[in-house]
SEVO-283600 format. One line per 5 residues: number of its first residue (from 1); for each residue x, y, z of C-alpha. Coordinates in steps of 0.2 Angstrom, whole numbers, plus 2048, in hexadecimal, padded with zeros to 3 digits. Layout:
BEGIN
NUM) X:Y:Z; ...
//
This chain:
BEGIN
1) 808:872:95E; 7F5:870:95B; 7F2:882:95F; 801:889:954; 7FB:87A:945
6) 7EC:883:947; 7EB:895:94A; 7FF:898:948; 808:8A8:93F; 80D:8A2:931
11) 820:8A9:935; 81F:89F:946; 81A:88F:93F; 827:890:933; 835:895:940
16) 82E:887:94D; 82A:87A:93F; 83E:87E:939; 844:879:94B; 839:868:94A
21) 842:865:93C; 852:865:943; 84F:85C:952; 84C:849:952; 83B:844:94F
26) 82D:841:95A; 828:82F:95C; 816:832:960; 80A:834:953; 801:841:95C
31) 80E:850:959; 816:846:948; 801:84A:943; 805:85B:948; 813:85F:93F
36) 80C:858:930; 7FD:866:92F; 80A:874:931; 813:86C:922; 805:86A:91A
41) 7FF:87C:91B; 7FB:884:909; 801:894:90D; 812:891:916; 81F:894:90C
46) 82C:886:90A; 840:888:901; 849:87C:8FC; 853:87B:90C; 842:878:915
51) 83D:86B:909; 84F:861:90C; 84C:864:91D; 83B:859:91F; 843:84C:913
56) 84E:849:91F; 843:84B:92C; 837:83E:928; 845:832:923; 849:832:938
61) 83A:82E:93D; 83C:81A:945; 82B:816:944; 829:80E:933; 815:810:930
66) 817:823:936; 828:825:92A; 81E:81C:91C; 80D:827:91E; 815:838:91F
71) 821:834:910; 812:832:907; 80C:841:90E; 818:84B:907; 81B:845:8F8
76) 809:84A:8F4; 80B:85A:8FC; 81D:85A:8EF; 80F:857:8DF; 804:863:8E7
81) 813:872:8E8; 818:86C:8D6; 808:86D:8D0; 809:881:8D6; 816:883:8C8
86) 824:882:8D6; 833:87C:8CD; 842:880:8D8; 84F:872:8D7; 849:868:8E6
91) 839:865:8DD; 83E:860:8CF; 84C:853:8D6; 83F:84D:8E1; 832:84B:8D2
96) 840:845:8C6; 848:839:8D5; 834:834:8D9; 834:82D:8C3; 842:825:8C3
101) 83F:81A:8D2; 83A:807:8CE; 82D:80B:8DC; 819:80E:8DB; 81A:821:8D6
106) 80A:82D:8D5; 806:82F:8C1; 805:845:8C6; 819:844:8C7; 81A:843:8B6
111) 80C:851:8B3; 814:85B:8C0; 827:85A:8B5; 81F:85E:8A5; 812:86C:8AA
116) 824:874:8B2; 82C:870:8A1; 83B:866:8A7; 83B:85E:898; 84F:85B:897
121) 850:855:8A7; 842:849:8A1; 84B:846:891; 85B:840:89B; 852:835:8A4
126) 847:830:899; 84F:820:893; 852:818:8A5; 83D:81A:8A7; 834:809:8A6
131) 829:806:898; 819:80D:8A2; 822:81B:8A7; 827:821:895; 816:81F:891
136) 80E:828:89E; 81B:837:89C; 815:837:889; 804:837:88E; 806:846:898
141) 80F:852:88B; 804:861:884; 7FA:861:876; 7F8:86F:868; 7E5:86B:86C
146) 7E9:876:87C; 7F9:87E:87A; 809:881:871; 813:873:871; 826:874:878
151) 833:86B:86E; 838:865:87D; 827:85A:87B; 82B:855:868; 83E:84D:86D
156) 835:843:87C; 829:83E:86E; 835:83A:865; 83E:82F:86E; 831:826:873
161) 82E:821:862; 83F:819:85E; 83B:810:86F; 83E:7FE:86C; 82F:7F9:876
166) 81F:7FA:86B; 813:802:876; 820:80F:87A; 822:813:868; 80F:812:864
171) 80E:81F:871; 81B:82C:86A; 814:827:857; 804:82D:85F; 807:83C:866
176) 811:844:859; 805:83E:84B; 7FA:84A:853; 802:858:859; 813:85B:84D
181) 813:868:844; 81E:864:833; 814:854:82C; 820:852:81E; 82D:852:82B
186) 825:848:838; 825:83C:829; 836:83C:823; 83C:837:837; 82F:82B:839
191) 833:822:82A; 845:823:82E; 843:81C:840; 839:80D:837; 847:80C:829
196) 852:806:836; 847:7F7:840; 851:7E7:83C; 842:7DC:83C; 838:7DD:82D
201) 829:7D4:837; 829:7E2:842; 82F:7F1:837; 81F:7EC:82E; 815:7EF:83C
206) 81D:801:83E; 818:807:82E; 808:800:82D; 805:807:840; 80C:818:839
211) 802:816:82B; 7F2:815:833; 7F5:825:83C; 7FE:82F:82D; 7F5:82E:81E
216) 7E9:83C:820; 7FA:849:821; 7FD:847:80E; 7EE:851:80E; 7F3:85D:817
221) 804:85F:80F; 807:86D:7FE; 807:864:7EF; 81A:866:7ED; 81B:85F:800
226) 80F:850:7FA; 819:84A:7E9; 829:84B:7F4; 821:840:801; 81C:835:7F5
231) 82F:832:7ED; 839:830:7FF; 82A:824:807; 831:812:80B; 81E:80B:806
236) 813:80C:7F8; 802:811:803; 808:823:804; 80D:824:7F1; 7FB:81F:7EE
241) 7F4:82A:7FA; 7FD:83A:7F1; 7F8:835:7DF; 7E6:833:7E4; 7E8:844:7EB
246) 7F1:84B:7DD; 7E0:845:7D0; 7D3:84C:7DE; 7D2:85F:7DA; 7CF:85E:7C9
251) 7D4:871:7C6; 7E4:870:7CA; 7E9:85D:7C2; 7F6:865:7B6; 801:86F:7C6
256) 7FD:85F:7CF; 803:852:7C5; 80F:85F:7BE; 818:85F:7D0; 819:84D:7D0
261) 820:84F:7C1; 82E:858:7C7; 830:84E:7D6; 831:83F:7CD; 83F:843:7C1
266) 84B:84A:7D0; 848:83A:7D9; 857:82F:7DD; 848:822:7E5; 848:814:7D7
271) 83C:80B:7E2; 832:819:7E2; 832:81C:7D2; 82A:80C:7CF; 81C:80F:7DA
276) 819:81F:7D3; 817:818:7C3; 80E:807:7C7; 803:812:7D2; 7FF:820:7C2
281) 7F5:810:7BB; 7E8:816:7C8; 7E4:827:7C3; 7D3:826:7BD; 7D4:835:7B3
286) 7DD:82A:7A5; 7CE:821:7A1; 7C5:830:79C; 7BE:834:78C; 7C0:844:78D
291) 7D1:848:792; 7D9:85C:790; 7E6:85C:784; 7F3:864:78E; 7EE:858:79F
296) 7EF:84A:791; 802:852:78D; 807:851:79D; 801:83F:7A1; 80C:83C:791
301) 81A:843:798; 81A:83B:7AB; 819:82B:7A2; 826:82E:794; 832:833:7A2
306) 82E:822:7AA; 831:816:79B; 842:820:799; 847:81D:7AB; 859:814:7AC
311) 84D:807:7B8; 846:7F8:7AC; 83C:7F4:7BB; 836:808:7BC; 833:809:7A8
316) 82A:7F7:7A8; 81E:800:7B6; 81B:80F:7AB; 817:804:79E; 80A:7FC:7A5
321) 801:80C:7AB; 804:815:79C; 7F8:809:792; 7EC:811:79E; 7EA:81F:790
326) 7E5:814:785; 7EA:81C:775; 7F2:812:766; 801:81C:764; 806:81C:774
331) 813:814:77C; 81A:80F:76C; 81B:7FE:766; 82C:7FC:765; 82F:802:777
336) 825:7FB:77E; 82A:7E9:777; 83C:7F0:77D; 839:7F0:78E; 82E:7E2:78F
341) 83E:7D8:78A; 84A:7E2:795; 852:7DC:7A3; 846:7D8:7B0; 842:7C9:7BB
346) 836:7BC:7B0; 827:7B9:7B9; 827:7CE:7B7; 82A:7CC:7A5; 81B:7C1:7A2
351) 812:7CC:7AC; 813:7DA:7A2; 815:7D3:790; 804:7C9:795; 7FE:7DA:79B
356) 802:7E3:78A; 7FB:7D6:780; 7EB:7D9:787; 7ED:7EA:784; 7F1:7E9:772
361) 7E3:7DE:770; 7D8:7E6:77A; 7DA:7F7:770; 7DC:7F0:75F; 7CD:7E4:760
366) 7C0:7F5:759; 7CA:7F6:74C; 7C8:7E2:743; 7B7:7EA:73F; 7C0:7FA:737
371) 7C3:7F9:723; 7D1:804:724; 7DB:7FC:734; 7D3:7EA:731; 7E3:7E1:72C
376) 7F0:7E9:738; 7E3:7E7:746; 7E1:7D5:745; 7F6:7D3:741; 7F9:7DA:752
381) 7ED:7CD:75A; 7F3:7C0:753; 805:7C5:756; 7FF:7C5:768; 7F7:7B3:765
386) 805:7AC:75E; 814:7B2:769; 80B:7B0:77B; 80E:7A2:787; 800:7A7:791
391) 7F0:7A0:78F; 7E3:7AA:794; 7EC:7B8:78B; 7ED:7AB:779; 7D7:7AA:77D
396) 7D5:7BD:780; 7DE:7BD:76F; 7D5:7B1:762; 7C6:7B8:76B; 7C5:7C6:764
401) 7C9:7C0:752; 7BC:7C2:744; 7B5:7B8:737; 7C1:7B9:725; 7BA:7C1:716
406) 7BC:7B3:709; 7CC:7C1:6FE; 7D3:7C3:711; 7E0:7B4:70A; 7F0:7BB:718
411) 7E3:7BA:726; 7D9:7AA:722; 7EB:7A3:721; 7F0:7A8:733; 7E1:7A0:738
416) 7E5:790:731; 7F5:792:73B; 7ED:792:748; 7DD:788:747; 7EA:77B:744
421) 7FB:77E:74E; 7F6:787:75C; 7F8:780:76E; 7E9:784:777; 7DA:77B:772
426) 7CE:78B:774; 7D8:796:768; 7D9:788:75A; 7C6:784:75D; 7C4:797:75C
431) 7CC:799:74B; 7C2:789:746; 7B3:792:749; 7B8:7A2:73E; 7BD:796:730
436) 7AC:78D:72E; 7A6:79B:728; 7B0:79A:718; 7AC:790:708; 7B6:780:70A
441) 7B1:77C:6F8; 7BB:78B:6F1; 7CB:789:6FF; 7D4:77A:700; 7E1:780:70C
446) 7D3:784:719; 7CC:771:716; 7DC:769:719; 7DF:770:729; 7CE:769:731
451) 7D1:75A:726; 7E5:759:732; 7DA:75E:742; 7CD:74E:740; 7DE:745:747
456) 7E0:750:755; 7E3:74A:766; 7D5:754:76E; 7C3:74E:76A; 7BC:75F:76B
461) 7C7:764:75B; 7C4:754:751; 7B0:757:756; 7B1:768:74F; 7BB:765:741
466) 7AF:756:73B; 7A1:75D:73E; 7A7:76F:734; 7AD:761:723; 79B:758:726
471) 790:767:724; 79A:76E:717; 797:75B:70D; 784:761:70F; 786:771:709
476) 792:770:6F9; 793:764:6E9; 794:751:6E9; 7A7:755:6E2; 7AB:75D:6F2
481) 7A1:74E:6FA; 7AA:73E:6F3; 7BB:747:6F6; 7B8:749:70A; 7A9:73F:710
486) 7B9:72E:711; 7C3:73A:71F; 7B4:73C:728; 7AE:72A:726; 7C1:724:72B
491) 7C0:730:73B; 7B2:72A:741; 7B7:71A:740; 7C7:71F:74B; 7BF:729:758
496) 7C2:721:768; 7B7:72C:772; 7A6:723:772; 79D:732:773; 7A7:73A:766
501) 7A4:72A:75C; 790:729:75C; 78F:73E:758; 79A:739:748; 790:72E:741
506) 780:735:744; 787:744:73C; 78D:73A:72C; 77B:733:72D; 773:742:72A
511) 780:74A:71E; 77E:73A:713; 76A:73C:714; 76A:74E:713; 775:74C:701
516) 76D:740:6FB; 75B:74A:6FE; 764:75A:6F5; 768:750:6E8
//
């Protein structure tokens, strides 16, 4: 048996090695070593039939360690033959049979069945394979990198990634991140797969996973592929990542957006719709200066379609990003104070009636310096002044009021309104301020008002409003004097802040000396 292991034909070893096969085993090692090295021989052709054959040769032999170390043996010699690009049905039953096995199992079975492409037998078995397994088998599929890949490959892939086990399905995300070809489609089943996980916590951590390996494809999608990614997506990151693609090639913004456009209005998606419009705001183009007339067009249009949208929450969105323009005629008014007051949820109400009100006073406010626009400039801000409920937006608003022209009687008049009714102490102390600039002398109306707020219940009102009457008894006649120096005399002698107290009769102190000096 040495001699023929050795220095055998090659037609006798198989003949005498077939006979072995047939027989019982040998129980020494000695011959059993033998055996093995005419198996073992690279170029001795073995069928199928001879392959059966030592199966079952080996699973006769009684010694267990011998049985154990030539099973081994062969199924390395198996991998090796595989590896050769045999795969005749023994093979790939024994490869297959090898996987599926709970067992310890040499990682090259899995290379072995995917380099023969056996990828519906691997499909068939695919969902029995343990969680390592599947990963392994993904691991070993082709990459474009290197080669064309099969479908075969992709449906593995893909059902890894509906795997319910999370590394599984990280794995099959991965790979077809990377190498499928159709990114608009790989997309579309992604986010479908992720649609249908029942556990918000973890379809949550799908997306943001797919996320993290998908954003870059919306720059390698057409236009056309781009804007219809960004209607179907089931999150808004991708919806961003298209319009900030659209505004990049500054050439081509009027097809780009144009194609959005047309996406837009075909979409059944309200909620992407909204993001759409919510995400337009964004477009940095709309704060130029120096916009093209037709691109300026268009921008008009994407937004018109949105504040007609049969969505309030879509139109309220468009809204908001269409005072992005920043023009004066546009939105209109009377729309925009239409949807404002539609039917949406009211926290988002506030929201965006607060958000308008800073537009309009924020647009407006060049214009109170404006002979021509003066009067409606300043109506619309304090329209905003007197109708919000908001108080930073009821500041923004009496801070950017002016001082009255003494024949401005309608504005002076709001003024009062407000320096005395108002309900936030900084916008009446605001109004107070533009008022003190008037002649109290000729304006009783004005007068009265800081004569009502030296009864105020806030201190910094009565201290304003005292100190406003007290110069003002400096400045004019000792008619205007004798008629108002008893309210400040009686105020101070109610004040109740002690502080408050001691500045307010100092200050009648100095306006009794400084009258008495003048005169």
């Amino acid at each position: 048996m040495r001699l023929l292991a050795e220095e055998g034909n090659l037609e006798l070893k198989k003949a005498i090695l077939m006979k072995m096969l047939d027989s019982q085993p040998p129980t020494d090692e000695q011959t059993l070593s033998q055996i093995w090295r005419i198996i073992d021989d690279n170029q001795l052709d073995l069928n199928d039939d001879a392959m059966k054959k030592i199966d079952g040769f080996i699973a006769n032999i009684a010694n267990d360690r011998s049985r154990s170390g030539l099973s081994k043996k062969w199924d390395g010699k198996i991998y090796q033959i595989a590896s050769k690009g045999n795969s005749g049905e023994y093979i790939r039953n024994k490869l297959l049979d090898s996987l599926k096995k709970d067992r310890d199992f040499d990682p090259k079975t899995v290379v072995s069945l995917v380099r023969q492409g056996l990828y519906n037998d691997l499909i068939e078995i695919f969902p029995s394979l343990d969680g390592e397994k599947k990963i392994l088998l993904v691991s070993s599929l082709p990459s474009k990198e290197t080669e064309k890949v099969p479908q075969g490959a992709f449906d593995i892939a893909w059902m890894a990634l509906g795997d319910p086990g999370q590394s599984v399905s990280a794995k099959g995300l991965t790979y077809l991140s990377h190498n499928y070809p159709d990114e608009l489609d790989f997309l579309r089943k992604t986010w479908k797969i992720g649609g249908a996980i029942a556990d918000q916590k973890e379809k949550k951590r799908f997306f943001d996973f797919l996320w993290s390996h998908s954003y870059s494809k919306i720059g390698s999608m057409t236009i056309a592929e781009a804007c219809e990614a960004a209607m179907e997506s089931p999150t808004e990151n991708y919806v961003e990542r298209v319009i900030d693609r659209l505004e990049q090639d500054s050439d081509q913004r009027l097809a780009n957006f144009s194609a959005l456009l047309e996406a837009f209005s075909k979409s059944e998606s309200e909620q992407n719709r909204f993001w759409v419009m919510r995400e337009m705001k964004e477009v940095s183009y709309l704060q130029f200066a120096f916009r093209k007339p037709e691109e300026l067009e268009l921008f008009k249009k994407i937004f018109s379609t949105g504040l007609e949208d049969k969505s309030p929450a879509v139109r309220a969105a468009a809204l908001e990003s269409s005072l992005s323009l920043q023009r004066l005629d546009f939105p209109d008014e009377e729309m925009a104070e239409k949807i404002i007051s539609s039917d949406l949820p009211r926290e988002r109400q506030k929201e965006i009636k607060k958000n308008y009100g800073f537009w309009i006073c924020r647009n407006w406010d060049n214009l109170t310096r404006d002979r021509d626009k003066r009067d409606e400039a300043l109506s619309k801000i304090i329209r905003i002044l007197n109708s919000t409920e908001d108080e930073e937006l009821a500041k923004f608003a009496s801070s950017r009021l002016d001082h009255p022209a003494p024949e401005e009687n309608k504005y002076i008049s709001e003024l009062a309104k407000i320096a005395e009714k108002n309900p936030y102490r900084e916008c009446r102390l605001e109004a107070m301020t533009h008022l003190s600039a008037l002649d109290f002398s000729k304006d009783s109306a004005v007068t009265s008002v800081f004569l009502k707020n030296l009864g105020d219940k806030d201190a910094e009102i009565r201290w304003r409003a005292f100190m406003s009457i007290a110069h003002k008894c400096q400045k004019y006649n000792a008619e205007f004097r004798e008629k108002n120096l008893g309210a400040l005399k009686a105020a101070a002698g109610k004040e109740k802040n002690e502080k408050t107290k001691a500045d307010m009769e100092n200050m009648l102190r100095h306006s009794l000396d400084a009258f008495e000096k003048k005169n």
